[in-house]
N, C-alpha and C positions, 0 to 999 in steps of 0.2 A: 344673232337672233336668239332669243329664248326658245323657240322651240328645236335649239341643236345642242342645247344644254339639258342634263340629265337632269331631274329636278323630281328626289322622291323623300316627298314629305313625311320625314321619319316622326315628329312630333303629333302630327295628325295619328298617325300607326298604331304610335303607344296609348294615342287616345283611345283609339276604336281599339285597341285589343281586347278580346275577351278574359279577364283576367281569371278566370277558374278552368282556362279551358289549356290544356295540355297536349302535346301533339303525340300521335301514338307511333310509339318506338318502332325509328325504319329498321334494318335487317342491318346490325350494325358488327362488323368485325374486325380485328387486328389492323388491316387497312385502313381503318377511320382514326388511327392514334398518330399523333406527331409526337417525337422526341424534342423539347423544348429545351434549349439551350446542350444538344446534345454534347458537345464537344468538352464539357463540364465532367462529366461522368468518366468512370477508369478506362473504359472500351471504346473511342468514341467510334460512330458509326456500326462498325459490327454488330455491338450489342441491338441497338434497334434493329437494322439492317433483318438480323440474323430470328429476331423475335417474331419479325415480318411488318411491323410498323411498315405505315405508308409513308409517312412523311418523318423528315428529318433535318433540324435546323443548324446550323450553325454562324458566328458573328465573324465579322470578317474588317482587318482593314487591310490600308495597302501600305507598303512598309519597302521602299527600294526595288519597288518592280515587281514582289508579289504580295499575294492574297494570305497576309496570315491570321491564323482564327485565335480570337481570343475574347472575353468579356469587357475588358477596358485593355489602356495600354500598358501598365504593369505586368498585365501577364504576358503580353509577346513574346514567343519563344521561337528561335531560327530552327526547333524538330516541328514547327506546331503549323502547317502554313496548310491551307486549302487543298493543293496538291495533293499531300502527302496523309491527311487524314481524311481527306472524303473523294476526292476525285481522283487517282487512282486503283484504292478500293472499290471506287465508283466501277471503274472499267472492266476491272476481274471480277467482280460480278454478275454484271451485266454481259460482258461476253460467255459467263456459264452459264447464266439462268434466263432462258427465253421471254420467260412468262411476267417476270418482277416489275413491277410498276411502283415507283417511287416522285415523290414531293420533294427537292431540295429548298429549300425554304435558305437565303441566306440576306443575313441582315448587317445593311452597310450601317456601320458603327458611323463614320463621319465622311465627310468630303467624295459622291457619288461619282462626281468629276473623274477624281482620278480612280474609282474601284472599280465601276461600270467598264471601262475600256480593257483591262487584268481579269475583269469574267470572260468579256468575247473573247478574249486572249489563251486563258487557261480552260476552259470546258469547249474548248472547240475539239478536242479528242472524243466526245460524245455526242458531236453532233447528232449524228444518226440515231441517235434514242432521243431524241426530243419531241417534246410535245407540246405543240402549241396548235389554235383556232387554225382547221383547214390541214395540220400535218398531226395524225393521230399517234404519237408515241409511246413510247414507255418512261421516260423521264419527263417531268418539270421542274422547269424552273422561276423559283418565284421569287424577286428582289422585294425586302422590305428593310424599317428602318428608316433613315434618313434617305427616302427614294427621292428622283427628281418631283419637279411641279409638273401636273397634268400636262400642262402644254409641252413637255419633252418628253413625254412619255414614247410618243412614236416616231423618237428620233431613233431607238435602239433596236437591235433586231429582234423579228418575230417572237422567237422563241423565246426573251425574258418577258416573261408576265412582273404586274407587281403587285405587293399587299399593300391594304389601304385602309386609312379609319375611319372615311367619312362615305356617303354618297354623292355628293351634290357638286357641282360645278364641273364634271365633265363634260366632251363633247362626245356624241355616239365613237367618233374614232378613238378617242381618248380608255371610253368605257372597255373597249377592246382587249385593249392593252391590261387592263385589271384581272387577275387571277387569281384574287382573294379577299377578301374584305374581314380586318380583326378588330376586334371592339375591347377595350379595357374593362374587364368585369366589376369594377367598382365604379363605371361609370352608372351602373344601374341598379346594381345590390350592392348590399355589404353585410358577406355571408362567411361564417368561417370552415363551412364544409359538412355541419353536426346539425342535424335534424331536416327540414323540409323548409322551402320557399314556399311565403305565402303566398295567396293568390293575387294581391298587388305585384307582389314581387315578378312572378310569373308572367305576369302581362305586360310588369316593364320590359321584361328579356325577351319574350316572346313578339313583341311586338319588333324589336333589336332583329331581331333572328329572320321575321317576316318583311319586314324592309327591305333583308340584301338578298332572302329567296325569292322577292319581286322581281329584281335585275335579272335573274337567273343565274348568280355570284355565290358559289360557298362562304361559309361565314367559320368564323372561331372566334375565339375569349382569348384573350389571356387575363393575369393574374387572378386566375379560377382557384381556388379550392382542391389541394389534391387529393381527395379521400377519394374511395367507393362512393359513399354516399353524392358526393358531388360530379365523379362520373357517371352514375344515374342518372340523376338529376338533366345535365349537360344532354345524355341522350336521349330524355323525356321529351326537352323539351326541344331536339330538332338540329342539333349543333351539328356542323357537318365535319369538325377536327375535333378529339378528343385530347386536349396535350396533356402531358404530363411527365414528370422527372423522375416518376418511377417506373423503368421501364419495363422490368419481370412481372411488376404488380399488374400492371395497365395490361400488358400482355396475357398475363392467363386470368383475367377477369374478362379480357373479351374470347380468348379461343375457349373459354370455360364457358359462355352464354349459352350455346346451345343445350349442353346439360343440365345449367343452371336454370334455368326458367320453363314452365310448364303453364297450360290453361287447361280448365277442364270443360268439354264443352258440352256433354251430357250428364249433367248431375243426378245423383241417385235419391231415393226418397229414405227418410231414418225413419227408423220405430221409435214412438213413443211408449215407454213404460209407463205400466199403471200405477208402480211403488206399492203397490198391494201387502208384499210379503218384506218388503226392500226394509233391512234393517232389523225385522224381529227377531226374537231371541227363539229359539226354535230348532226342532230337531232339520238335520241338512241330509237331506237322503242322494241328491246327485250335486258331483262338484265341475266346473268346468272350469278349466284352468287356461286361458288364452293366452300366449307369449308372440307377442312379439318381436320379434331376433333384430334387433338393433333399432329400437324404436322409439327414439327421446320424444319429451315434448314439442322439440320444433317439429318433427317431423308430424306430428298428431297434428298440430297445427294448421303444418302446409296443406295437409288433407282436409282439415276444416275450412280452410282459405279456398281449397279447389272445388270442393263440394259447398259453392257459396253460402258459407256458415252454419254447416249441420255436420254433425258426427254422432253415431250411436255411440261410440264410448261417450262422448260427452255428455250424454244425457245420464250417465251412472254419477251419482252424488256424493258416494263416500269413495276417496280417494286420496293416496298418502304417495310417499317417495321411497324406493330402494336402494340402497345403499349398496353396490358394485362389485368392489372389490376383491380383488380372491387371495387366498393363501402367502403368497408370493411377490404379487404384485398388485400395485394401484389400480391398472387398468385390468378388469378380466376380460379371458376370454369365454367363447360360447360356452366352452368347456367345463368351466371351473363356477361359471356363470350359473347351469341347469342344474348340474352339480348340487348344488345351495337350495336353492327351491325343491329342486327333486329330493333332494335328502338329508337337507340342514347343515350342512357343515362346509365351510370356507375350505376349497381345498387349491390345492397348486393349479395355474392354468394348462391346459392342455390336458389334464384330468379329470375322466368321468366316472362317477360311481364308488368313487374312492375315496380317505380323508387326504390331508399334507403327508402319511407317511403310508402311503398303499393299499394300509385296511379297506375291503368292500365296505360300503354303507348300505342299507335297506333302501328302497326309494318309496315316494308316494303309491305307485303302481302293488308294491308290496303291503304294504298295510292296506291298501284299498281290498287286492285278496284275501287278506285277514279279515276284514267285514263283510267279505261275501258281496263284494259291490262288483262289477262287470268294468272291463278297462280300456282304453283306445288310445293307443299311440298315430296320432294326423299330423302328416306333414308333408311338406313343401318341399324335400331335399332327399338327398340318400336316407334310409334307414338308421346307419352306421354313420351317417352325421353327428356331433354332439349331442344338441337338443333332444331329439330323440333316444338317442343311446341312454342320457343318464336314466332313462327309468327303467332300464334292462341290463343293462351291462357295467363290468367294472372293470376298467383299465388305464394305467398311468398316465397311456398317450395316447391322443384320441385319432393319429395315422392311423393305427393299427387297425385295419379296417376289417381284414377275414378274424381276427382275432375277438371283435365286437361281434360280428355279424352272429358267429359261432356262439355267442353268448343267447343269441337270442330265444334259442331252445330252451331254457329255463325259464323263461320269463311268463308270469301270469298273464301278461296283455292278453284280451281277446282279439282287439280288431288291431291291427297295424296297416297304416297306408301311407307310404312313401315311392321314391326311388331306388336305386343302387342294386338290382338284380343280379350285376355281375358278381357282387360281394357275398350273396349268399348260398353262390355254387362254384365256392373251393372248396375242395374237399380236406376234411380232418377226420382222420381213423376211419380212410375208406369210405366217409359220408358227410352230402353237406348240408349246410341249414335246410336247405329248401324240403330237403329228400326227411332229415329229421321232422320239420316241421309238420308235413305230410303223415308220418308216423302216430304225432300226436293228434292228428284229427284236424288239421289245417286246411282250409283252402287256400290253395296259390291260385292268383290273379295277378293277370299280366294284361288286363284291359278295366281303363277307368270305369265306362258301361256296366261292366259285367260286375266292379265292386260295387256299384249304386242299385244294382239288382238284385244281388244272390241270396238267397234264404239264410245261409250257412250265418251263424254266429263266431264263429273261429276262423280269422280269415290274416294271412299273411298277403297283403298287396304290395306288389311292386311293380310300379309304374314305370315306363320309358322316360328317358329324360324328354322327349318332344309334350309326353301328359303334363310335364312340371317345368315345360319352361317360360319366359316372363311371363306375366300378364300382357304386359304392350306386345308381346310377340303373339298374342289369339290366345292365350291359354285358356280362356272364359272360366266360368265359376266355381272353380273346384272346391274352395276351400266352404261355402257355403251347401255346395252339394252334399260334399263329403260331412259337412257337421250334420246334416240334416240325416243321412244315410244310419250313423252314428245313434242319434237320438232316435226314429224310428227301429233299429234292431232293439235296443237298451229299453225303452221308454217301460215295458213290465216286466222288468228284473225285479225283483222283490226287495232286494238291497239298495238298490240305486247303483248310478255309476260313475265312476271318474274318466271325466275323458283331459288329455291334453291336446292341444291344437295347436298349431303355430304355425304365422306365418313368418316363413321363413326366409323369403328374399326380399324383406324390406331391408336386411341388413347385406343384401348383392347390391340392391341401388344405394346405398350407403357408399359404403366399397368403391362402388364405381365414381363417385361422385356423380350420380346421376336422379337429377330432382324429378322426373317424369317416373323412371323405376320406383321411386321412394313413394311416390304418390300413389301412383298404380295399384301396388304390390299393397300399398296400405288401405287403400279402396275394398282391395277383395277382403284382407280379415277385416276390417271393419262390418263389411256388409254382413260377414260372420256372428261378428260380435253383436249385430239387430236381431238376429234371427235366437240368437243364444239367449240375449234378453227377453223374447219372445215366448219361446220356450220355459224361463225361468216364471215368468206372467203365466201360462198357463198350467205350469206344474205346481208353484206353490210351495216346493220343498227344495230348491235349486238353490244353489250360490254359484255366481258368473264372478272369474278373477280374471282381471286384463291387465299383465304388467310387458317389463322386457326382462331378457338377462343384461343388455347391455345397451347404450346410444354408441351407433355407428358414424362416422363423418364429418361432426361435430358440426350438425348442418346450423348455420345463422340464418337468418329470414332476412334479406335485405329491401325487399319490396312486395308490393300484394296490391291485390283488388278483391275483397269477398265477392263483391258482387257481380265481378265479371270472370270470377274462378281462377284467379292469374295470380302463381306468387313467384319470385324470383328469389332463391336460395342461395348461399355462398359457402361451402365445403372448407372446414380448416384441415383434413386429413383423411386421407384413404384407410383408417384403421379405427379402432373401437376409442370411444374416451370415457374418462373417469367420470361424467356427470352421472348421477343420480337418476333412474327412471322411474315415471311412475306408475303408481298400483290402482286399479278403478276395484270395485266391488261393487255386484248386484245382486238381492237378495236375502234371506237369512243369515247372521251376522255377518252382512255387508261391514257394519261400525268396527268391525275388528280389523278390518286393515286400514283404517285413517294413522296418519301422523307418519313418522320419516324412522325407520327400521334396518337394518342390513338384510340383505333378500335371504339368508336362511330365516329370518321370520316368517317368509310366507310358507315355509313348508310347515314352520312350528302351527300358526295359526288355521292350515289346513287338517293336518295330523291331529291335531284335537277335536275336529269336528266327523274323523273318518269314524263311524260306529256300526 
């Protein structure tokens, strides 16, 4: 009878599929990867196994009474047999790990006759982890390949499922028996993995896809595309195995998902500049020097992508590139990084305030007290962090923390606001920063509040690390409070003033590889950098610089939605890289920092405008 046969009109499917419509990515992780043709690879089994892959395939014939694995017959090897590389391994894992839920996926090369009978044979040691309709286990098992015809399907026991290419000509009890359903990917694209499926495309696969989640049958490809991109892709649009031959790659691209991908779901409003003063030639009476500590253009990007397509830097129009590198080495560090801007000169990494061979250098903060201008060290981190350091302190190696800290009693800065309190009460010669600091007429503050309050012009703050930590962890607006705090003490200084700012854990979510911190963290100086613009709009004599010392992570954008605030980023490194960052400028000779320069320019370019 026709109505005991399955009968699901895949060509009608593809019809009606909507072809621009994309399915929205399930909760997809390390469990959704198959090892395809594992037994191929140096490690078989473990390697996936151990990566946490859910499924893992291997081919199989029969060869004298057992199951030996190989791709054709040439390769059969009496070390290489089923037993011995997966079922075995199988058992000593599965007896230590309670929880592991695994796919055997095994594909009869030829003649089922005789291999089907050498499976019930040899995996009856695992009974008891199996899983099939009505016995919920931790192992399956799925025959594909050269399986029998539908009609013998339910001659085998429960517990073999099998994979299948088509839908149609089952009987209900037959459909039973199916625990997979694989489609050839060039039966519907022909894609080599590099760029995007179009929207026909998409409707052909999607419609492929929506067919077998009719039945209520997972589905998979093969001869897929092995990139990133086409892993994407695959889980765009709904795939419920992801295979692939590379198994470390496939592996830390999904346990790396959750860091990797962010939404933003309350986006902030940007300042528009008036460009009133933007670019004139003119005297510069306050300079505001914005850093962002590991800040490349993807990451400014990913920010624009979350904040569906607005960023206050972005709206700054002259804009060039810095060139990185320090004394020593290709890549620099924070160190050698501030170093350059602060006081012009390329110096060794892990060197603040000093050249390549130890000499102090002057820093901006210094000439700024020579013009009688007011100064502010704002940050995000210890005090005796880099960054901050180079505009105070000179020392080879920037560990040396009581040894920086101590420096800090010389220093012209008026307002300092960071962390690292423990640093500036060791004592040297009987007294420490804090107690000197105090001497000179300082106020110490040890509550955020009371810095956004206090009359005092002279103010040494140091913050708790809970004032300074993430953004995503509640830290709310500091770094916009504090600029604003900054410009209201300064605002009638006679000289004007240099202030530096930096946020400084966009280069922790760097680090950490983590796209949610990079965003975050980039969220708050940016909202910064509206309000600095704003400021420069209504003072007239301002110049706003927004660069980094360094790009952190080597973050790549591998997917996005502006409009729905969602990018998905892919980390090449937990440490700084040698790309090029760059330099925004707003204001009074804004036009002096266009074009591509080594970052001690920007202290050159500053330094001629301190008067």
């Amino acid at each position: 009878m026709k109505n005991t046969t399955l009968t699901i009109g895949l060509t009608a499917l593809l019809l009606n599929a909507t072809t621009a419509a994309i399915a929205q990515i399930k909760t997809y992780t390390v469990a959704d990867a198959h090892s395809h043709n594992d037994y191929k690879n140096n490690i078989p089994f473990y390697r996936a196994y151990e990566k946490g892959f859910g499924s893992i395939e291997a081919d199989v014939y029969a060869v004298n009474g057992q199951l030996m694995v190989a791709h054709n017959k040439s390769e059969i090897s009496a070390s290489r047999s089923l037993k011995t590389l997966y079922i075995d391994p199988l058992i000593e894992k599965f007896n230590r790990d309670g929880q592991r839920n695994l796919r055997l996926l095994i594909e009869i090369k030829e003649d089922y006759k005789a291999v089907l009978p050498l499976i019930i044979k040899e995996l009856k040691p695992l009974e008891k982890y199996f899983s099939y309709p009505g016995h919920p286990g931790r192992l399956s098992i799925v025959m594909t390949g050269a399986v029998p015809p539908a009609a013998q399907l339910n001659n085998y026991p429960d517990w073999i499922l099998f994979d299948v290419d088509h839908l149609n000509g089952f009987t209900a009890a037959q459909w039973k028996k199916v625990g997979l359903v694989s489609f050839p990917f060039g039966k519907y694209v022909r894609w080599n993995g590099k760029g995007v499926l179009n929207a026909e495309e998409i409707g052909k696969v999607k419609g492929a896809i929506d067919s077998v989640h009719h039945t209520g049958k997972l589905v998979r490809f093969w001869e897929t595309p092995d990139t990133k991109s086409s892993w994407l892709a695959i889980m765009r649009l709904g795939v419920d195995i992801i295979g692939t031959d590379k198994i470390e790659e496939l592996g830390d691209f999904l346990n790396k998902k959750e860091k990797s991908e962010y939404t933003e779901l309350q986006p902030y409003s940007i300042y528009h500049p008036t460009y009133k003063s933007d670019g004139e030639v003119k005297k510069v009476k306050n300079i505001i020097l914005c850093i962002g500590d590991g800040m490349g253009l993807s990451q400014l990007y990913a920010t624009y992508s979350a904040n569906r397509g607005q960023l206050n830097i972005f709206q700054m129009l002259n804009a060039g590139f810095s060139v990185t590198y320090s004394a020593d080495a290709y890549i620099t560090d924070s160190a050698a990084g501030a170093t350059a801007f602060a006081s012009g000169q390329k110096t060794n990494d892990r060197a603040i305030g000093v050249d390549a061979a130890g000499k102090p250098l002057r820093s901006l903060a210094d000439y700024s007290a020579d013009a009688g201008k007011k100064i502010a060290d704002i940050v995000l981190c210890e005090l005796t962090d880099a960054t901050p350091a180079a505009f105070y302190a000179h020392e080879a190696e920037r560990s040396h923390a009581t040894a920086i800290a101590n420096q800090i009693v010389s220093s012209p800065v008026d307002l300092f606001l960071g962390s690292g309190y423990n640093d500036f009460t060791q004592q040297l010669n009987g007294q420490t920063p804090v107690d000197q600091m105090k001497q000179r007429g300082y106020t110490i503050i040890r509550n955020f509040d009371e810095f956004l309050n206090t009359p005092s012009t002279k103010v040494l703050a140091l913050m708790d690390d809970s004032v300074t930590r993430p953004k995503m962890q509640g830290r709310g607006n500091y770094l916009p409070l504090a600029f604003k705090k900054v410009t209201q003490t300064f605002k009638d200084a006679p000289k004007g003033f240099f202030m530096m700012i930096e946020g400084s854990q966009i280069d922790h979510g760097g680090h950490a590889n983590n796209l949610k911190q990079v965003i975050t963290e980039n969220t708050d100086f940016d909202r910064m950098v509206g309000d600095a613009l704003r400021f420069a709009d209504e003072d007239g004599e301002t110049l706003v610089i927004v660069t980094a010392d360094h790009e952190t992570g080597g973050l790549t954008l591998l997917d996005g939605n502006i409009g729905k605030g969602y990018v998905w980023g892919d980390f090449s490194t937990n440490d700084h890289t040698g790309t090029p960052v760059p330099v925004f400028a707003y204001g009074p000779h804004s036009l002096d920092f266009r074009g591509v320069f080594n970052n001690t320019e920007i202290f050159n370019k500053i330094r001629a405008l301190i008067k």
